[in-house]
C-alpha positions in Angstrom: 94.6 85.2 118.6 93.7 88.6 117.2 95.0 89.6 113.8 94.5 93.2 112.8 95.1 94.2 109.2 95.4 97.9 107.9 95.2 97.6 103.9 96.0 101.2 102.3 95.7 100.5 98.3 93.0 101.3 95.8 90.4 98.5 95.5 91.7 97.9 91.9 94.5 99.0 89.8 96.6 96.8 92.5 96.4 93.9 93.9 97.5 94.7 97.5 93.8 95.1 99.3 92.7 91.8 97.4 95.7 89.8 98.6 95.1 91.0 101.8 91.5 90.2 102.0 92.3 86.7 100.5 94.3 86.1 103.6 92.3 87.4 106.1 89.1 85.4 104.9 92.0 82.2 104.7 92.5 82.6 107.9 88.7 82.0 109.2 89.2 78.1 107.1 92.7 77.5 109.1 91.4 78.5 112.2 87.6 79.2 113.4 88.8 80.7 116.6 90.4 83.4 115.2 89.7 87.2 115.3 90.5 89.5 112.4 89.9 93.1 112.6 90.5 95.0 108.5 90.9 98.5 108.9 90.4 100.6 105.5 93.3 103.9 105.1 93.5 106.0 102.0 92.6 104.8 99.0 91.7 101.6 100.5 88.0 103.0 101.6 86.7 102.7 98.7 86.8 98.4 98.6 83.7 99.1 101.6 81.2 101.1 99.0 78.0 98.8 98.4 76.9 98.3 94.7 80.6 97.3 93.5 79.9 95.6 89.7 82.9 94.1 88.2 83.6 92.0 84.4 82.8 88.7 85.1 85.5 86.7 85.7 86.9 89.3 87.4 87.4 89.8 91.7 84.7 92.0 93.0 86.2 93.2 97.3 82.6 94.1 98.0 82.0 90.2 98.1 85.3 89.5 99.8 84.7 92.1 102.3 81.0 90.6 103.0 82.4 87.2 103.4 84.7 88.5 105.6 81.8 90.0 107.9 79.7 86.5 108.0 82.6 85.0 109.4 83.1 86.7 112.3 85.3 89.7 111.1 85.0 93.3 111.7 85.3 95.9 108.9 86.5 99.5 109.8 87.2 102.5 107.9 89.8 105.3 108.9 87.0 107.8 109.2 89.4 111.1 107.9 90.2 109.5 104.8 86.5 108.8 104.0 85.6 112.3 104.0 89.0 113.4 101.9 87.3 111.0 99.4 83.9 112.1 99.9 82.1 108.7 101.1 79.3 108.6 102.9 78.9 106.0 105.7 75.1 105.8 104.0 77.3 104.6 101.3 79.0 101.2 103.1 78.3 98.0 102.8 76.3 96.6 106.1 79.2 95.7 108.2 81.4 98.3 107.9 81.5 101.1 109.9 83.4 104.4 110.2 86.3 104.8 112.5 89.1 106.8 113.7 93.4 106.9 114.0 92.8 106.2 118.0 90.5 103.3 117.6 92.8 102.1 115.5 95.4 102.9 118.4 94.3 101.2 120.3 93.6 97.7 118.1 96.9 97.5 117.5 98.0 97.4 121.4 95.9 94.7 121.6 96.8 92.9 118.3 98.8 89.3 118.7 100.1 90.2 114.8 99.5 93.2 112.8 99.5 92.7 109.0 99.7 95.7 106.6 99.0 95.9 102.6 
C-alpha cells in the first residue's frame, strides 16, 4: 500500500506537520511493507532545512523527517514554494529533494490513501 501525505503548515507555531510526521513514521512500526511518500507545500518547506536546534524537551521535524528517510520514506518538497521562501535545495536535509505540482500529480494517481495536514 502506498500512502502519500501533503503536510502544508509551518514547522512550528502548529502542530499539524508534526502530527502528520508522527503518523507517517507510526505507520513504518504497524506495517514494514508500507510506502509513504511526504510532500512539503507552503510553509511546510521549511520542516526539510538541516541544522534545525530546538529547547530541549521540545520536538525538533528535522529528526522526525530523518527518521522518516531511514525507514524507507521519501521526502519531497513542492519546488515553487521553496523559492517564494527563498530555500536553497543546498539547504535540505540529505533525503529530501525538490519537486514539482506534476510530480505530485501524478503520486496521488497512484496513491492507495492520500492524507493531508
Amino acid at each position: 500500500m502506498h500512502v502519500l501525505f501533503i503536510l502544508n503548515d509551518p514547522p512550528y507555531g502548529t502542530e499539524r506537520t508534526y502530527n502528520g510526521l508522527r503518523l507517517a513514521n507510526n505507520l513504518f512500526k504497524k506495517d514494514e511493507s508500507v510506502e509513504a511518500t511526504v510532500f512539503l507545500m507552503g510553509d511546510a518547506v521549511s520542516a526539510a532545512k538541516a541544522g534545525q536546534q530546538t529547547p530541549n524537551g521540545y520536538y525538533n521535524l528535522e529528526r522526525m523527517l530523518k527518521g522518516f528517510i531511514t525507514r524507507g520514506g521519501k521526502l519531497l518538497l513542492c519546488g515553487t514554494c521553496m523559492d517564494a521562501r527563498g530555500l536553497q535545495e543546498k539547504e535540505l536535509l540529505e533525503g529530501g529533494r525538490r519537486s514539482s505540482l506534476d510530480e505530485l500529480t501524478d503520486l496521488t494517481l497512484v496513491a492507495d490513501k492520500l492524507l493531508v495536514f
